[in-house]
N, C-alpha and C positions, 0 to 999 in steps of 0.2 A: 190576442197576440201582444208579444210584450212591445216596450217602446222603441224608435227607431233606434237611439245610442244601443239600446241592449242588444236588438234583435242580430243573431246571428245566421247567417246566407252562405250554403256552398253552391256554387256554379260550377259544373260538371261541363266542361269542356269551353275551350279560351279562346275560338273562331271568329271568324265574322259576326258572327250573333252574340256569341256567348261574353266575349271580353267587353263590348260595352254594354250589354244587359250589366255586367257586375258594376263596373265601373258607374251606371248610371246609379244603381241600388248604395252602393257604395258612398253616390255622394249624398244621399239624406240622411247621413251618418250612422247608416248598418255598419257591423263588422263582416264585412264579404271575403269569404275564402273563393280562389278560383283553382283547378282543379285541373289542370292537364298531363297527357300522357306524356309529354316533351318536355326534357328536362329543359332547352334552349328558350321553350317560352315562359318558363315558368321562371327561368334566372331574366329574362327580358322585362316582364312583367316587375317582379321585383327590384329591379331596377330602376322603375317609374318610365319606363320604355313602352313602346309597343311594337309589335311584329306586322302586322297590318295597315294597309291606308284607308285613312278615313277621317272625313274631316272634322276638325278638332278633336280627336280622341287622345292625341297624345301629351294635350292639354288639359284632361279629365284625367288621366289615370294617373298621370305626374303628383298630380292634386290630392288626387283619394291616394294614393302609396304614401305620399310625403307625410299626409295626415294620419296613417297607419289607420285609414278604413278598409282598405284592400292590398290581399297578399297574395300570394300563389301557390301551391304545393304538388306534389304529384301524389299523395297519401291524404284520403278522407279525412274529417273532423264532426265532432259531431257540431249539431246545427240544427236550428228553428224550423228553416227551408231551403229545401235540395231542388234547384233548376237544373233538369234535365237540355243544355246545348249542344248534343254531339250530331256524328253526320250522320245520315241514314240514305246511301248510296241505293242503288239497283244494282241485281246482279244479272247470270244470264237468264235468257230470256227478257230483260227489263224488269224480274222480279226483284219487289224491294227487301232489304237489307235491313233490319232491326239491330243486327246483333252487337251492336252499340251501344244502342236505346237498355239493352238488357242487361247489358255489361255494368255500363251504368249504373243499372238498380241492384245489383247483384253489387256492389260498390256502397251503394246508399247502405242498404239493409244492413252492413256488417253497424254502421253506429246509430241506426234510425230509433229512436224514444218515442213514447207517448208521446201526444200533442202536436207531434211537427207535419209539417205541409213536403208532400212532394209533388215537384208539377214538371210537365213534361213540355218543351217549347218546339223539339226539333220536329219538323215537319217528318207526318208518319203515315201509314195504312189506317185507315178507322178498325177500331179494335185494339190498338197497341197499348194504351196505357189501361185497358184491361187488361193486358199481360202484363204489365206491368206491375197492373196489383194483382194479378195471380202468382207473379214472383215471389213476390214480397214476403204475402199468404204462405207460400211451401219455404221460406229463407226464415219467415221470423213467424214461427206458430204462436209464441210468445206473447204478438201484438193482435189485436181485433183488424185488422183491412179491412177497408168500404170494399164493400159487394161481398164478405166471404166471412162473414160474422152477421147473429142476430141483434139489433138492436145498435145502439151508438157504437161509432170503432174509433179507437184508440187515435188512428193518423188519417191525414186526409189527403187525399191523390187527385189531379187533377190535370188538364190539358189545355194548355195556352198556346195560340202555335205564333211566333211573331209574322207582321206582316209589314216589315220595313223597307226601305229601296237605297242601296247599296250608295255612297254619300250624302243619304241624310239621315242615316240611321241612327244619329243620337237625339233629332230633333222628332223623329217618328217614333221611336221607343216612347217617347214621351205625350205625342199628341196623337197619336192613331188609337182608335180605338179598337178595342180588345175582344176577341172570344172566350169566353170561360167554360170550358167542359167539365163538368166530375163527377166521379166516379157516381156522385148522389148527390141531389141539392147540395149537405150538407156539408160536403166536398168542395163545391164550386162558390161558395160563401165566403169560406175559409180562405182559398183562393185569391177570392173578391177583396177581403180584406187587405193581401200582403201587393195587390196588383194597386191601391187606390192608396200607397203609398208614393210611389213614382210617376206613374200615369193620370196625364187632366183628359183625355179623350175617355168616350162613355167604356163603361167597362158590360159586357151583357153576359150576365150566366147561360147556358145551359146544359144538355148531357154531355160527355167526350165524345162520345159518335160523333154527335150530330158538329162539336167543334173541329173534331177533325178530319170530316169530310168537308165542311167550311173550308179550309184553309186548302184541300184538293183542287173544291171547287175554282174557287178565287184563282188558281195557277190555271188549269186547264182551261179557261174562261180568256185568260190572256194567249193563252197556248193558239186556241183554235181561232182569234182572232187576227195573229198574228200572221199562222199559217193563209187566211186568206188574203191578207196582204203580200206575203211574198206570191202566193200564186197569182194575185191580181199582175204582181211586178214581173211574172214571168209573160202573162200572156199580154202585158202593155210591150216587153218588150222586143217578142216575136214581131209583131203590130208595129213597130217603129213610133209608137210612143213613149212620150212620157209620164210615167206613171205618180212620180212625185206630182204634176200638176194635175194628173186626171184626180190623185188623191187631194188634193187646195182644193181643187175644184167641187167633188164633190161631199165635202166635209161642209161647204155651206150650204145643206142638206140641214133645214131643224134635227132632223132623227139618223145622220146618219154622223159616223164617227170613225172612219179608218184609220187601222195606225199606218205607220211606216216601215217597207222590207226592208230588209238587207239581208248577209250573209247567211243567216239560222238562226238560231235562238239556243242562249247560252245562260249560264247561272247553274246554279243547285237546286233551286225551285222551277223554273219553268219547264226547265230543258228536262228534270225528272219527275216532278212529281205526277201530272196526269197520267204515266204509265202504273202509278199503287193505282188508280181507280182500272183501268185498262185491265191489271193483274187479277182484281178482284174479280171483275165483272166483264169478263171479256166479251160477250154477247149481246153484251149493253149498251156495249161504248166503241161502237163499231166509228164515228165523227169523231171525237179526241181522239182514235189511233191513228184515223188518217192524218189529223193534223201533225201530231206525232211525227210520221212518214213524210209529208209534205216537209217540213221545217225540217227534220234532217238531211233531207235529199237536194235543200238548198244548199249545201256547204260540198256537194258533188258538184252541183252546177256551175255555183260559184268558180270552183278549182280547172273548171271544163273549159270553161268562157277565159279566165285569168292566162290559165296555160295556152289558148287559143293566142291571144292578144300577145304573147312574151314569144311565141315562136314566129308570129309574121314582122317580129322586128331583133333578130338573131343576135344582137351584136350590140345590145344594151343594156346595164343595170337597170333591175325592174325594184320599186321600192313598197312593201308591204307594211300600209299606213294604219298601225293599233295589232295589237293580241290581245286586249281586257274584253269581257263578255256584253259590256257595255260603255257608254262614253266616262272617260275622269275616273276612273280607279282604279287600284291593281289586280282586280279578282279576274282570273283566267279563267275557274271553273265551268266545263263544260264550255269554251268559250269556242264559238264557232270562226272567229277571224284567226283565231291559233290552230284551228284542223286547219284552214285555206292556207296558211303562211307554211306551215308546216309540211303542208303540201308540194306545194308548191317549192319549198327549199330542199326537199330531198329530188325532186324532180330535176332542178336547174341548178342547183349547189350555188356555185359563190356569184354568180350572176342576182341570187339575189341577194337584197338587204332587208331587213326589220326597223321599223322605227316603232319606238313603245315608251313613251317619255314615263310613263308608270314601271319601267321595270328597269333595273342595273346593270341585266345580267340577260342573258336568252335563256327559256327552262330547258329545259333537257330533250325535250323534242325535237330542237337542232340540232343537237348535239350529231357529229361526224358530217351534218352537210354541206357544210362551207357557209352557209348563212352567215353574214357580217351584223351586228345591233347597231347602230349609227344614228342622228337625230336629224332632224328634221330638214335643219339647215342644210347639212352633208347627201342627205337625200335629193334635194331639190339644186344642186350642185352637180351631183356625179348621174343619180340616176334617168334614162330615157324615158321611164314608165313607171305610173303610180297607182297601185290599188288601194283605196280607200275602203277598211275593212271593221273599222271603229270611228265615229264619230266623235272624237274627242277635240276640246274647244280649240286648244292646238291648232288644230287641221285646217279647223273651219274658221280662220284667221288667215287662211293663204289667200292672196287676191290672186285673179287671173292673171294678171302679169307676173308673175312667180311661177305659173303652171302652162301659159300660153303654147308653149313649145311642147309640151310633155304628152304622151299617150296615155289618159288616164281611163279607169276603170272603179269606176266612183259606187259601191255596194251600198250607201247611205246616207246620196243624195242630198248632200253637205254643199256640193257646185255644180246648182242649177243650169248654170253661166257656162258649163263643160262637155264638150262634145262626147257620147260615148261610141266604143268599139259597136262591131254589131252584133246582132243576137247570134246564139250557137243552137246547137240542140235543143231537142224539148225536155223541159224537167221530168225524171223518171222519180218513184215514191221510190223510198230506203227501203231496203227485203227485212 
């Protein structure tokens, strides 16, 4: 592979993943083209701007654009190595959605040469980046594909899937270590090579299957975890316990390890991907679907108990504390405190309010409910009742005297110190 100044990088989609993958590539001084459908991010980007929060990222890309290592465009270039970053949704049924991942390649293929690397990062079904090179195979008869030629092929294909945690993803791109899938050894070497130019965490080859059922696993692993925590925080709270302390408590357990409930379980990775293994193999995976079921059925409950607690006190602004999926950043997706808010604001209109110090604006799920966005202060002012629906440091900065007065409804367990409403119904699983 040529040298870092020479080496040229298209990154195929400018997302949470994808813009600082380039931006990192970018700063060992690759020439990184980034690649998206929007023309808004693609004028944002080149303006040494970012569309995203995340920290320190708009300190790196400022950096790499000013230094014209990174540029943006919505039209291919040819290129060394094509990173596949786009989204790969579910559809109904919970079946997964490629037709991104393919678009994609069907994108690549019009300028793909001998010798270049395409690698696939977006979290996918096992088997996809064998479509991938099966695409490529029927787009470009011209070139040898791994797996669909005898003997050495011309480009190398391969599957990386990241595994970063949404504000610290420029420090994780770099020290996490890596799966390497391809299509052949000689695939995932190739790989190895343009990976062990960014990356100090180990990097470990081996087939794409087997990397991207990795990268399933690793979610569904947290998935099913989680799910027991929130069921443990249902039936502590049937029980008139505390479940936050029964979880201190038994965490000084050598071998035991509980995480923490709240609302449901949100992102692009947890909240979808155990459903590709589910899809595949649905006779199999009979415990991920439940968990599946259990972590969505919490954001019913959640809305059940909320609505419960804002009707025995008729005559107060109730305040709904976070919409991001997790605490400190602005990613909504799949965010289960935005079903609860959302809920709950088409149900009671302008009684309620949103606090989300990560957002400007309410997204479009209030829209016509009377829902007000107001911050923290104004909440703790005007409103009778506060649900705490994101843990953000913010939050967990209120002392009791700030909140003494207030009706809270604490999903995150932030104020130990805070008397809660009382249990409602029993958790039912989502149909």
């Amino acid at each position: 592979m040529v040298s870092d100044s020479q080496l040229k990088v298209a990154v195929l989609g400018l997302g949470y993943i994808g813009l600082p993958t380039a931006a990192v590539i970018a700063r060992t001084g690759a020439q990184v083209l980034g690649i998206d459908v929007h023309q808004a991010v693609v004028d944002t980007v080149n303006s040494g701007k970012v569309h995203i929060e995340e920290i320190d990222l708009d300190g790196l890309v400022s950096g790499v654009v000013a230094r014209g290592n990174l540029r943006a465009a919505l039209q291919i270039e040819p290129a060394d190595v094509f990173v596949i970053a786009v989204p790969t949704p579910f559809g109904e049924n919970h079946a997964p959605d490629i037709g991104y991942v393919l678009k994609a390649a069907t994108t690549i293929a019009i300028v793909l040469k001998a010798g270049d690397v395409v690698i696939l990062e977006s979290t996918s079904p096992v088997g996809t980046t064998e479509k991938v090179a099966e695409l490529l195979a029927q787009l470009r008869p011209d070139l040898k594909i791994p797996g669909h030629t005898v003997g050495s092929a011309d480009v190398a294909i391969a599957y990386c899937p990241e595994r970063v945690l949404p504000g610290r993803i420029l420090v994780e791109l770099i020290d996490n270590d890596r799966v390497i899938g391809g299509i052949t050894p000689r695939c995932a070497r190739k790989a190895l090579q343009f990976y062990r130019r960014f990356v100090r965490g180990a990097c470990v080859t081996t087939s794409a299957k087997a990397a991207e059922m990795t990268k399933l696993a690793e979610n569904a692993f947290r998935d099913v975890n989680i799910a027991f925590a929130n069921e443990l925080g249902h039936v502590a709270e049937t029980m008139g316990v505390d479940v936050w302390e029964v979880i201190r408590l038994a965490n000084r357990h050598p071998r035991v390890n509980i995480l923490s409930p709240g609302p449901g379980v949100g992102g692009h990775c947890i909240a979808v991907d155990p459903w590709f293994l589910v899809s595949a193999a649905p006779e199999q995976t009979p415990l991920i679907r439940t968990a599946r079921e259990v972590n969505d059925a919490k954001v019913d409950h959640v809305v059940a108990r909320a609505a419960a607690m804002i009707e025995a006190a008729p005559h107060g602004r109730v305040a709904c504390l976070g919409l991001a999926f997790k605490a400190n950043i602005d990613d909504f997706r799949e965010s289960p405190a935005l079903k609860v808010a959302a809920a709950l604001a088409e149900r009671f209109g302008e009684r309620v309010a949103i606090v989300e110090p990560y957002a400007a604006a309410l997204p479009p799920a209030f829209d016509g409910t009377g829902a007000a966005l107001i911050d923290i202060d104004a909440a703790l002012e005007e409103c009778a009742s506060l649900i705490v629906l994101v843990d953000h440091d913010v939050f967990k900065s209120i002392p009791l005297d700030e909140r003494a007065d207030k009706q809270v409804y604490d999903t995150r367990g932030i104020w130990p110190d805070q008397p809660q409403p009382a249990a409602s119904q029993p958790l039912r699983l989502a149909s």
